[in-house]
N, C-alpha and C positions, 0 to 999 in steps of 0.2 A: 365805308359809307360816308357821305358827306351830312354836312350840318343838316340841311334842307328836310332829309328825310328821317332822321333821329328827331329833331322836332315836331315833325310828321305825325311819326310813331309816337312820341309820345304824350303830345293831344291827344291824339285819339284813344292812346290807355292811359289819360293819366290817374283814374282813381284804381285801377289795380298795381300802377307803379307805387302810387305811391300808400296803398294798404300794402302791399310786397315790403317797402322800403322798411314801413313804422314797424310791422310784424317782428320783421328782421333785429330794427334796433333795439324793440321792449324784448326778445329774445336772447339776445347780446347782452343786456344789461341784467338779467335775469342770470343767463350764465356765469357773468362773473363772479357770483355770490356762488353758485352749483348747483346744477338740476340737469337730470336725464338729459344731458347737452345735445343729443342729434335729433330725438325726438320730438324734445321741446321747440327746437330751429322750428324741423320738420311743419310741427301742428301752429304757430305764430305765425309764419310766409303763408301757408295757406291759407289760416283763417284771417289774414291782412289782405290778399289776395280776394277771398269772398268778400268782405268787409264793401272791400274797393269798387269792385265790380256795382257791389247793391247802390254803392252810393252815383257810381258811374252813368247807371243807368237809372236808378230812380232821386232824383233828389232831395225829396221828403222821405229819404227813406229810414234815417234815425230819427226826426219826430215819428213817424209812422212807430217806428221799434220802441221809442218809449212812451207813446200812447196807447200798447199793449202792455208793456210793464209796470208803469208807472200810473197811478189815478187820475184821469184825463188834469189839464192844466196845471200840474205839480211843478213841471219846468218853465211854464214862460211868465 
């Protein structure tokens, strides 16, 4: 593949690359101490992967997330 279309690609995903990515790394660093090692990968890429997506496509979508959890104006 040439450059042109890898950067292509990854505009166009870049909030499940890089929820993929972080999943990955807070999964790795997690490991190193020990935990259910495949599992844990497993359940961290995918829910960096949804993470990514929501934010991809919606991008209020963690104020949205912690204006449900949190009592409205707590964070800003």
């Amino acid at each position: 593949m040439n450059k042109e279309k890898i950067l292509a690609f990854y505009r166009s995903h870049f909030g499940e690359i890089n929820g993929a990515l972080g999943g990955l790394i807070f999964s790795v660093t997690v490991l190193l101490v020990g935990f259910l090692k495949t599992i844990f990968i497993a359940i961290c890429v995918l829910a960096g992967y949804y993470i990514g997506k929501k934010i991809s496509n919606d991008k209020d979508y963690i104020k949205n997330l912690l204006d449900r959890i949190l009592p409205p104006g707590t964070y800003r």
